[in-house]
LUMVOKOL-936533 format. One line per field, with one value per residue (C-alpha): residue number from 0; residue in three letters; x, y, z. Coordinates in steps of 0.05 Angstrom, whole numbers, plus 5000, padded with zeros to 4 digits. Layout:
# LUMVOKOL-936533
i = NUM, ...;
aa = ALA, ...;
east = X, ...;
north = Y, ...;
up = Z, ...;
***
This chain:
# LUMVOKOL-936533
i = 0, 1, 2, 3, 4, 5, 6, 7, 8, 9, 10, 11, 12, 13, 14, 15, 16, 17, 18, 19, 20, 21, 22, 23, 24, 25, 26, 27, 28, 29, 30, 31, 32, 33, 34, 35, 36, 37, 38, 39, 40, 41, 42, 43, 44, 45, 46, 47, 48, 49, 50, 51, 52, 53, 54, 55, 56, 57, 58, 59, 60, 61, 62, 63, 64, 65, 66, 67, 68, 69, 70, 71, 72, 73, 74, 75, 76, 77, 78, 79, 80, 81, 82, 83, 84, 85, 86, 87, 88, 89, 90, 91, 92, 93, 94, 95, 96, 97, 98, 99, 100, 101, 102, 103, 104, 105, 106, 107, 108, 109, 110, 111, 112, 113, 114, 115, 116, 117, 118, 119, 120, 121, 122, 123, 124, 125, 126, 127, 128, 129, 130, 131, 132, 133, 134, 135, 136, 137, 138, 139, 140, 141, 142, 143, 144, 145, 146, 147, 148, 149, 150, 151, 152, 153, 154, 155, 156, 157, 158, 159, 160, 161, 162, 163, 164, 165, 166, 167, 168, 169, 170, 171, 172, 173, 174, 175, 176, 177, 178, 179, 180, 181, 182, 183, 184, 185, 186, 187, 188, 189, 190, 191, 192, 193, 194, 195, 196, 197, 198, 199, 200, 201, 202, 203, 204, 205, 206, 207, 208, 209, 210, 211, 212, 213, 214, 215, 216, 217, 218, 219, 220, 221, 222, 223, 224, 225, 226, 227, 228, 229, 230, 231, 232, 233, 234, 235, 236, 237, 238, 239, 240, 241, 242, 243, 244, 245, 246, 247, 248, 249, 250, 251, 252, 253, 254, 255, 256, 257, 258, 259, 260, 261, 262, 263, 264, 265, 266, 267, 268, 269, 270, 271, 272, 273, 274, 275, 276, 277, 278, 279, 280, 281, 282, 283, 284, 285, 286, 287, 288, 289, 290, 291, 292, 293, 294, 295, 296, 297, 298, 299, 300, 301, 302, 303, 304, 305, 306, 307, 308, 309, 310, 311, 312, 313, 314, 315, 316, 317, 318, 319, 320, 321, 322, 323, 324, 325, 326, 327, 328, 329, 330, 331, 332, 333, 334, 335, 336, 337, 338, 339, 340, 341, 342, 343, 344, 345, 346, 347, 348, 349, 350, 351, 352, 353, 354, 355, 356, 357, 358, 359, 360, 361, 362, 363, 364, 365, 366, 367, 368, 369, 370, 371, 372, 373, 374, 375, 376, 377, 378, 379, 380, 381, 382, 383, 384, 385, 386, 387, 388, 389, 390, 391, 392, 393, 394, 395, 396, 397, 398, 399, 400, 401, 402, 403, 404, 405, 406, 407, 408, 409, 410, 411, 412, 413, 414, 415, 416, 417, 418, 419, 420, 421, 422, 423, 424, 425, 426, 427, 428, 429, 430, 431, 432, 433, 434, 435, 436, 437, 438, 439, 440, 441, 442, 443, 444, 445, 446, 447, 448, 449, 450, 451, 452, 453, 454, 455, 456, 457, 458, 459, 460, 461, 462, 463, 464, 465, 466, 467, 468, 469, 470, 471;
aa = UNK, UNK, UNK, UNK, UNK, UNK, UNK, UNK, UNK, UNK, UNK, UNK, UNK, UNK, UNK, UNK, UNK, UNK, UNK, UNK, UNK, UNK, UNK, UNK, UNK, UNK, UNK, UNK, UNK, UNK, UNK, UNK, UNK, UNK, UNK, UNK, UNK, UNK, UNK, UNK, UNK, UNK, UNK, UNK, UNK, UNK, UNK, UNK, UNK, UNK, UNK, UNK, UNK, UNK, UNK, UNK, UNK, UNK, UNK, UNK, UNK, UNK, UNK, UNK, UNK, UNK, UNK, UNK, UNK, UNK, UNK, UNK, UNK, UNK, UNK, UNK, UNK, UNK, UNK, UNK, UNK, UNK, UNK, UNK, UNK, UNK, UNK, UNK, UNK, UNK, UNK, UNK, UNK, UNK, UNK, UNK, UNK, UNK, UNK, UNK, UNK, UNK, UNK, UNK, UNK, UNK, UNK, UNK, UNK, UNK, UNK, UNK, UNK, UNK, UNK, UNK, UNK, UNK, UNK, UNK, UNK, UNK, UNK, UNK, UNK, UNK, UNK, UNK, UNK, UNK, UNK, UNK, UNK, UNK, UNK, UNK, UNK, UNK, UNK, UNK, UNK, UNK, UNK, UNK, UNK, UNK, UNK, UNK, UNK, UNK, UNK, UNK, UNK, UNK, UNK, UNK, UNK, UNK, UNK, UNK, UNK, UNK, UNK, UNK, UNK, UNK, UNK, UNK, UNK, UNK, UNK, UNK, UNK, UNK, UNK, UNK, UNK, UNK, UNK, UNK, UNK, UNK, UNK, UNK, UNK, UNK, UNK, UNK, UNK, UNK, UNK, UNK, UNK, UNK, UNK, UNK, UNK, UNK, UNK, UNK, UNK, UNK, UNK, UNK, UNK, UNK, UNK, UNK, UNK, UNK, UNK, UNK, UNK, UNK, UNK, UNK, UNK, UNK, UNK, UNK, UNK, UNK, UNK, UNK, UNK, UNK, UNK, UNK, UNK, UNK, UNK, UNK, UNK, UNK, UNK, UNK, UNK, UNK, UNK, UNK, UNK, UNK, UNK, UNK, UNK, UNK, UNK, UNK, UNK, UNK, UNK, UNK, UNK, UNK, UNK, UNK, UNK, UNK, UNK, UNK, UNK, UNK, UNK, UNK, UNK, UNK, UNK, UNK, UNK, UNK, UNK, UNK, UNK, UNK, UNK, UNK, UNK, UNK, UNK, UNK, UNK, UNK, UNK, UNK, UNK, UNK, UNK, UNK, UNK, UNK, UNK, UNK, UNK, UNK, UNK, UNK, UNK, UNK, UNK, UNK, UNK, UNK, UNK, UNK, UNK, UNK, UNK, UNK, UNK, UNK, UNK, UNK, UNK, UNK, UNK, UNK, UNK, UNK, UNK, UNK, UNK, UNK, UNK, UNK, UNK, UNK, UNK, UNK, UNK, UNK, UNK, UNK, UNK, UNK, UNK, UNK, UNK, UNK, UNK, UNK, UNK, UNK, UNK, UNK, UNK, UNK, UNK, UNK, UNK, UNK, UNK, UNK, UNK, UNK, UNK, UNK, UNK, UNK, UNK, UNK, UNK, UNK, UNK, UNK, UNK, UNK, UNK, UNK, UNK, UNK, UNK, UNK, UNK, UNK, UNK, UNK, UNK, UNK, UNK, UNK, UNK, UNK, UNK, UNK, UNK, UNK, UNK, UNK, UNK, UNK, UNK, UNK, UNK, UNK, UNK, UNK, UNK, UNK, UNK, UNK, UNK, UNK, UNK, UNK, UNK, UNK, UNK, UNK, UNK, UNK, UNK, UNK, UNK, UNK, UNK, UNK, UNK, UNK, UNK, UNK, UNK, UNK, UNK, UNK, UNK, UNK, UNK, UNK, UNK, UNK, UNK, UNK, UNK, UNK, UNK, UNK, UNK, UNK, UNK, UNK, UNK, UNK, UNK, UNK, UNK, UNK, UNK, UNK, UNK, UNK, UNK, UNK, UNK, UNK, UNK, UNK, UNK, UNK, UNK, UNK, UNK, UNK, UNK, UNK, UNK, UNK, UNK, UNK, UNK, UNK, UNK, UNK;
east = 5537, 5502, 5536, 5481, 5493, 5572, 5569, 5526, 5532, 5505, 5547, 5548, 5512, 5468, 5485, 5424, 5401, 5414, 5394, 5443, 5491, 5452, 5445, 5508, 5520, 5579, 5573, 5587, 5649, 5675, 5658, 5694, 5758, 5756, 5748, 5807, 5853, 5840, 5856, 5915, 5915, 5937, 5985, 6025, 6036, 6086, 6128, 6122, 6174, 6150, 6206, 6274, 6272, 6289, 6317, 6347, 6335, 6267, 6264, 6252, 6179, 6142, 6077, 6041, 6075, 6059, 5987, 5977, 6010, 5958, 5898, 5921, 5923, 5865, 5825, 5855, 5840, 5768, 5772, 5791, 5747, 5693, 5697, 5702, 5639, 5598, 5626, 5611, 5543, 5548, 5525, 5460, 5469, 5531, 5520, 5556, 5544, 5556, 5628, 5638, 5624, 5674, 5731, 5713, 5712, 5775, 5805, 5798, 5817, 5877, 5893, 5872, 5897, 5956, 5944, 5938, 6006, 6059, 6122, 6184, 6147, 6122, 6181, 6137, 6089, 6131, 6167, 6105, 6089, 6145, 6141, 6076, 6094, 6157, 6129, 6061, 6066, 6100, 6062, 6026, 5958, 5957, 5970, 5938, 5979, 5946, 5941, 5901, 5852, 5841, 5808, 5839, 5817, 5846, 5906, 5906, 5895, 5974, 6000, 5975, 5980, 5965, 5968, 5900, 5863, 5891, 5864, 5793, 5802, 5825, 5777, 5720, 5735, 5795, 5788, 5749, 5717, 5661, 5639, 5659, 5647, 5708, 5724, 5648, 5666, 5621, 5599, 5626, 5697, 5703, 5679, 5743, 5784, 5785, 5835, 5823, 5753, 5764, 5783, 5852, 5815, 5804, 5861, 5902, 5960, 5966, 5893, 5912, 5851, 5879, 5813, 5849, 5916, 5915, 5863, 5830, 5790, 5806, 5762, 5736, 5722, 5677, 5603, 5634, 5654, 5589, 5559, 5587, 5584, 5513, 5503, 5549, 5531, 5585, 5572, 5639, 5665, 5705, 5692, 5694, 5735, 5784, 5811, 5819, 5853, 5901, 5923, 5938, 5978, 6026, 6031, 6057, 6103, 6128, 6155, 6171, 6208, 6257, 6270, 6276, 6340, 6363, 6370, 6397, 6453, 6422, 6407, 6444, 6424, 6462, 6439, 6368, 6382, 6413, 6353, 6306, 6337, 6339, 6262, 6262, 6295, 6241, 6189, 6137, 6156, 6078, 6086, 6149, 6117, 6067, 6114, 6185, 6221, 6285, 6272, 6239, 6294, 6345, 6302, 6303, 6377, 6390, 6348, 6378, 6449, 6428, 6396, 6463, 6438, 6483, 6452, 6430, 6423, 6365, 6335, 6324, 6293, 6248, 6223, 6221, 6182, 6132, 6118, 6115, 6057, 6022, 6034, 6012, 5944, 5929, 5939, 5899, 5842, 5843, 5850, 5790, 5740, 5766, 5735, 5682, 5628, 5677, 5701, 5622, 5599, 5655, 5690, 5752, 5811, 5873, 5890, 5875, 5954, 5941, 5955, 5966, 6027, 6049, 6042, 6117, 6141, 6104, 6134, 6205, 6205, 6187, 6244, 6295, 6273, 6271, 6346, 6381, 6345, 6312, 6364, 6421, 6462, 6438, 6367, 6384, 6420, 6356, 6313, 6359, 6346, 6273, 6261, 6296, 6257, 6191, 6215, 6227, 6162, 6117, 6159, 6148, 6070, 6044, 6065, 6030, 5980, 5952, 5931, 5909, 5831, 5835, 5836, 5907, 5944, 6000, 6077, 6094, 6134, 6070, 6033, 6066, 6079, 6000, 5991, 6027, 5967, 5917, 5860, 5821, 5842, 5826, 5755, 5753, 5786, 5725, 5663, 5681, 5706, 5637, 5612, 5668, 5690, 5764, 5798, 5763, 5778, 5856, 5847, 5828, 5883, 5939, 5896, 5904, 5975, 5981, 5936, 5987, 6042, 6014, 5989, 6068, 6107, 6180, 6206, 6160, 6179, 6253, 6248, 6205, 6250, 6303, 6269, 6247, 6314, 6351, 6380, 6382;
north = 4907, 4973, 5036, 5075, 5027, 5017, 5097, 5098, 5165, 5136, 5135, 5090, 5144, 5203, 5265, 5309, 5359, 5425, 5498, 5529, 5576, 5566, 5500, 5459, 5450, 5403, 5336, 5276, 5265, 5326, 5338, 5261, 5309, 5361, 5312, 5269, 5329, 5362, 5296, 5287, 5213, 5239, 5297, 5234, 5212, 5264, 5232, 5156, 5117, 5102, 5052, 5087, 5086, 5137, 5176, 5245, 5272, 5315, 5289, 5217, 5209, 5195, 5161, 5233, 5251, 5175, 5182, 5250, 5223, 5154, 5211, 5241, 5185, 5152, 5216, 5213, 5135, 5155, 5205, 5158, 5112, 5156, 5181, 5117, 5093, 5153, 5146, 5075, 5085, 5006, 5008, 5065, 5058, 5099, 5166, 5235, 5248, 5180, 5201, 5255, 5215, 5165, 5213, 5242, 5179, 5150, 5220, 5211, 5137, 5157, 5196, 5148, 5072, 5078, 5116, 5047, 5030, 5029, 5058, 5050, 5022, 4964, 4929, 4957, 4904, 4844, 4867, 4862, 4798, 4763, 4794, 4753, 4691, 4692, 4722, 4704, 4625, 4644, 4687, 4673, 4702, 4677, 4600, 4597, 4600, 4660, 4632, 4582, 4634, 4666, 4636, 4620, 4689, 4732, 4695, 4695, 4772, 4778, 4732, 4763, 4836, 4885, 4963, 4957, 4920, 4971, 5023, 5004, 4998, 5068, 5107, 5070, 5070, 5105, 5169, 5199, 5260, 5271, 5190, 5126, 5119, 5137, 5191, 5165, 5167, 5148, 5074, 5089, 5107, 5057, 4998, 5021, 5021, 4948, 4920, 4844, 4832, 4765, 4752, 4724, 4656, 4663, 4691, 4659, 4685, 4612, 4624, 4664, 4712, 4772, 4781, 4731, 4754, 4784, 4802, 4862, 4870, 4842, 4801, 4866, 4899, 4839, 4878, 4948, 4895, 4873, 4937, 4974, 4910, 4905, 4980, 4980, 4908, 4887, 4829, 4790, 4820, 4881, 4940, 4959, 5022, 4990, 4956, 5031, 5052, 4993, 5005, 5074, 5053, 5002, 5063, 5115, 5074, 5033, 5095, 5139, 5072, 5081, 5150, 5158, 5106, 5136, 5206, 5155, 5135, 5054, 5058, 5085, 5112, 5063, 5007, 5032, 5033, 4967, 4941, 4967, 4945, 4869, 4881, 4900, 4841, 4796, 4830, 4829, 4868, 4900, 4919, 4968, 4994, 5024, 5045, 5035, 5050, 5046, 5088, 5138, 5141, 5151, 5209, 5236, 5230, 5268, 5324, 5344, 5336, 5388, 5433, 5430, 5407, 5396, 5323, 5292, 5230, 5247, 5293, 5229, 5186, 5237, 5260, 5185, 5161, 5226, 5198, 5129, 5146, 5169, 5102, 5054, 5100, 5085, 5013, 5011, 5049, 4998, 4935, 4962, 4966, 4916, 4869, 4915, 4860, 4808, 4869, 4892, 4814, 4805, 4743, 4784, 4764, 4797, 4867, 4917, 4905, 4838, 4812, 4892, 4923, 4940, 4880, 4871, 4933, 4933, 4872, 4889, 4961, 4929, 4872, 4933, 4970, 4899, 4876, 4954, 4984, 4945, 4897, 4941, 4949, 5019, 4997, 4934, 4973, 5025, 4964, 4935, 4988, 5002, 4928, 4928, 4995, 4965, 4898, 4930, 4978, 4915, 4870, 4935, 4945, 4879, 4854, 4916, 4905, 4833, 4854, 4919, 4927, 4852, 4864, 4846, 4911, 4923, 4937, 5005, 5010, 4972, 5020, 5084, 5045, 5037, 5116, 5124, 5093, 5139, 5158, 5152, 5076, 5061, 5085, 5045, 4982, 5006, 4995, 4942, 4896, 4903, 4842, 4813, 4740, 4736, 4710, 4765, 4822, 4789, 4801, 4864, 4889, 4863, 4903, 4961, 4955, 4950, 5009, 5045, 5024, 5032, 5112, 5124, 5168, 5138, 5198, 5186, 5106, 5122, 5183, 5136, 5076, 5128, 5157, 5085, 5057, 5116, 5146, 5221;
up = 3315, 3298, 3296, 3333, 3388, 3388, 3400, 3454, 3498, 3557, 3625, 3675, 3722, 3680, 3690, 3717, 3671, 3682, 3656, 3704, 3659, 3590, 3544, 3552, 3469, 3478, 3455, 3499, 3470, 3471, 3554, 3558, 3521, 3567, 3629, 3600, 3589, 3659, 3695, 3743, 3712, 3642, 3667, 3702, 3627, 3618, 3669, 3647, 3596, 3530, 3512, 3555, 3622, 3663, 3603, 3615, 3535, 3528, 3453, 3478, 3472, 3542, 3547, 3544, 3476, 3442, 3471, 3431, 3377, 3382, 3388, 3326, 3279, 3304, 3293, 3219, 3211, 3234, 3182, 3122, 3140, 3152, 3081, 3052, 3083, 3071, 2998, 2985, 3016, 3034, 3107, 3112, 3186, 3179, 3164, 3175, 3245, 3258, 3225, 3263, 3335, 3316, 3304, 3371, 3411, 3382, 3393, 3463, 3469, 3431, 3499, 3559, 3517, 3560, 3621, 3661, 3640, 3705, 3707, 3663, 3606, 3582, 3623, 3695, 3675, 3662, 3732, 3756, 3721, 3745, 3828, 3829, 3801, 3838, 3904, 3915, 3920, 3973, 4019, 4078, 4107, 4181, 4167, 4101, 4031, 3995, 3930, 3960, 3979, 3916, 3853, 3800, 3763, 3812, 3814, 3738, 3747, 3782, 3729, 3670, 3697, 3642, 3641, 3595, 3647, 3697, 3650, 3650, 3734, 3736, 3688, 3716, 3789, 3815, 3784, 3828, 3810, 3856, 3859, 3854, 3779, 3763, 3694, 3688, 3613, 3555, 3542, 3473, 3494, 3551, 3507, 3449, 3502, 3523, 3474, 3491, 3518, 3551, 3627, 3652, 3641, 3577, 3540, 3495, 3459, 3401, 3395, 3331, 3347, 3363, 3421, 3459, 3456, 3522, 3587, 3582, 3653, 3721, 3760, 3802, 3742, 3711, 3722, 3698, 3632, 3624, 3634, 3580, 3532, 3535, 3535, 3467, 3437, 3426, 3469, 3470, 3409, 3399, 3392, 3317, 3337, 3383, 3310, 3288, 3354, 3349, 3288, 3310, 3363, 3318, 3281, 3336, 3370, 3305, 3267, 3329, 3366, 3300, 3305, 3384, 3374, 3318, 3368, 3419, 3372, 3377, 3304, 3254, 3183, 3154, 3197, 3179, 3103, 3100, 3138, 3096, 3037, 3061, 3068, 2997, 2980, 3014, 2988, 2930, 2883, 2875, 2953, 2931, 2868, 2916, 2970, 2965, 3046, 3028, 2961, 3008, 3060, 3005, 2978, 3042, 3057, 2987, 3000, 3066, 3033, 2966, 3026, 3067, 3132, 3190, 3201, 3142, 3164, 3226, 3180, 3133, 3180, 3214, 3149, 3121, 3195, 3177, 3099, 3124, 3177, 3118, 3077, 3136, 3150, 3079, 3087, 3164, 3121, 3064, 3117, 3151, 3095, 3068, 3124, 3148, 3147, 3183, 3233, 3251, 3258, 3308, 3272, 3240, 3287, 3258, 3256, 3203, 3172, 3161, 3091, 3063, 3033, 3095, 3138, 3113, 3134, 3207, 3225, 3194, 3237, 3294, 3287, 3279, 3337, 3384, 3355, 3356, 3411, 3464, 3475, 3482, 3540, 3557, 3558, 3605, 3651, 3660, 3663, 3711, 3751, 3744, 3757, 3823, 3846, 3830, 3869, 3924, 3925, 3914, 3973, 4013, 4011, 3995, 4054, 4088, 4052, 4071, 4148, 4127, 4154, 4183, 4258, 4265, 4287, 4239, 4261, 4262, 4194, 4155, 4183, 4156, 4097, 4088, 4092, 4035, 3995, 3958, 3995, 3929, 3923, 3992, 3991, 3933, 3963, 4030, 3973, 3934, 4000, 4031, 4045, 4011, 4022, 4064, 3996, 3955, 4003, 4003, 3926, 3936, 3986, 3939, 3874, 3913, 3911, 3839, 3846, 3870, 3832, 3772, 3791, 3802, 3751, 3736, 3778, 3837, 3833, 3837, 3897, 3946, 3934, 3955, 4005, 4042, 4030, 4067, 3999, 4010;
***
């Protein structure tokens, strides 16, 4: 893969130039920003769970306040590395503008990696997971068994749902701006974007290749794939900056899923400390003679105790979370130039932690997070909850759904219930079903379902399950 390439600033439909108000002097990446941060799509993230559902605190990070956070480190990654390369002077494709278009483009993926992602979390998509493979065995169009009409992709597609998949859908098609092309975003930024390039078919999680570990496009989406692959060569490999990205996302959530449960009283500082210092048992001792967590964290605890502050024990763990971001974008710089020639030949399948000094502590935070946090009672109560709202909202308009634009005239509740779709999604569900097979249209329908889900805020989710169920 060449860098010249990977950044391509092409879009799926050229813009026509234009004089009209003076020479526009922005870059590509920079009007992809500006279209990104002016979208209804990312204002929604404000209103979307990050890891607490439904939570009531405005400290809790939402998926708007992790993305900013992901654009932010990714644009410092890009930095590092950036340096490194121009430094090292070991690849003379890369140069410095070339450094300055990859901070921009993974500056904006930073901001859209999540905006597919449903409501209440990463929980909306297992809901949403298990509806279909509970659900659609079951249903009926006419006298035929659905799942006998689709292929085994799209059925693959409802199994395996993912928010990335769902993100690529949305930025390339439902967004409409003026078109059906969706944000109509950069080749560059779309092809960073797709996490996993593989179908439903193809993933799989033992493959040990982190590529396979999940889908990253739906069957509909499968020319809009190809399309920015070959415009990006990367072919079926990923995207050199989607390693970068990745690693900037393990970063966000991995510190800031510590300290949003330490404000939520799941962790403690003591819980914290005496995980930390198990870690330090298990661990090499050259990993803590370059960083040393539970040294830091104790540092941090005794400053805010000499300085008198009211809460020592948050000010130690925000202030250790801020030092420890700083530590593991080290490490995601060194993992990445470390395996630059495996990363741009496509065959490096782990991600840029692997076998550093911190691939301890990323899997370590992420264990005390899972065991303190997201398997407490408060959070399966919430998740309780959302998963019964977004049962109901999928029983509700899939079944609309499957006779909508068939001929068959629909009973007067599916019918209202049908209104309640986008316009945008329909007139995209109207261009992509032309000429459709039946069992791809069916597909179709049901995708525009998880359309709609998926476009929902938590708040919107929980009012129009109140509203249809009478709730006032």
């Amino acid at each position: 893969m060449e860098w010249n390439q990977l950044l391509c600033p092409g879009r799926r439909k050229a813009y026509p130039s234009s004089t009209a108000g003076g020479r526009d002097l922005r870059t590509e990446y920079e009007k992809d920003y500006q279209k990104i941060i002016g979208s209804a799509s990312f204002r929604r993230l404000q209103d979307k769970t990050q890891v607490f559902p439904l939570d009531k605190s405005d400290f809790i990070r939402t998926r708007l306040t992790h993305s900013l956070e992901v654009s932010s480190f990714a644009r410092s990654l890009g930095q590092n590395i950036g340096k490194n390369l121009l430094a090292s002077g070991r690849d003379s494709g890369f140069n410095w503008r070339v450094a300055e278009d990859m901070c921009n483009v993974l500056q904006c993926a930073g901001l859209i990696h999540d905006i597919g992602n449903p409501p209440f979390g990463h929980f909306g998509e297992t809901a949403i997971r298990q509806w279909f493979r509970e659900r659609l065995p079951e249903l009926m169009f006419y006298d035929q068994r659905i799942e006998d009409m689709l292929t085994e992709q799209m059925k693959q597609d409802f199994y395996q749902f993912e928010g990335n998949a769902q993100a690529l859908r949305l930025i390339s098609k439902l967004h409409f701006f003026s078109d059906e092309y969706g944000m109509n975003l950069t080749f560059a930024l779309l092809s960073t974007i797709i996490k996993y390039p593989v179908s439903s078919l193809e993933s799989n999680p033992a493959s040990g290749d982190i590529k396979y570990k999940k889908m990253g496009y739906f069957y509909a989406e499968r020319d809009v794939f190809r399309e920015i692959q070959e415009a990006t060569g990367t072919g079926n490999c990923r995207n050199p900056l989607t390693f970068i990205l990745e690693a900037a996302d393990d970063i966000a959530y991995k510190t800031a899923d510590i300290e949003d449960a330490v404000k939520k009283g799941c962790i403690t500082y003591g819980m914290l400390e005496v995980e930390l210092r198990r870690l330090k048992k298990q661990s090499p001792v050259w990993a803590m003679n370059y960083f040393d967590p539970l040294e830091e964290l104790q540092h941090q605890y005794q400053k805010a105790v000499e300085r008198e502050y009211g809460n020592p024990e948050f000010y130690a763990v925000q202030n250790w979370a801020m030092n420890v971001q700083a530590y593991l974008i080290k490490c995601a710089t060194f993992g990445f130039i470390s395996h630059y020639e495996e990363i741009m030949n496509g065959t490096y399948g782990k991600d840029l932690f692997h076998g550093t000094y911190a691939e301890g502590l990323m899997e370590a935070m992420g264990a005390i997070a899972y065991r303190n946090a997201f398997v407490s009672e408060p959070i399966y109560k919430l998740e309780i909850a959302a998963g019964h709202m977004l049962e109901f909202l999928l029983d509700k308009f899939v079944r609309a759904a499957i006779y909508f634009d068939t001929g068959k005239e629909l009973g007067t509740i599916d019918e209202k219930v049908v209104t309640l779709i986008s316009e945008n999604y329909v007139r995209r569900y109207y261009a992509d079903s032309a000429g459709k097979s039946e069992g791809e249209k069916l597909y179709l329908r049901i995708l525009l379902v998880t359309d709609l889900v998926c476009g929902m805020t938590d708040s919107y989710a929980q009012s129009l399950y109140q509203e249809l169920n009478g709730i006032i």
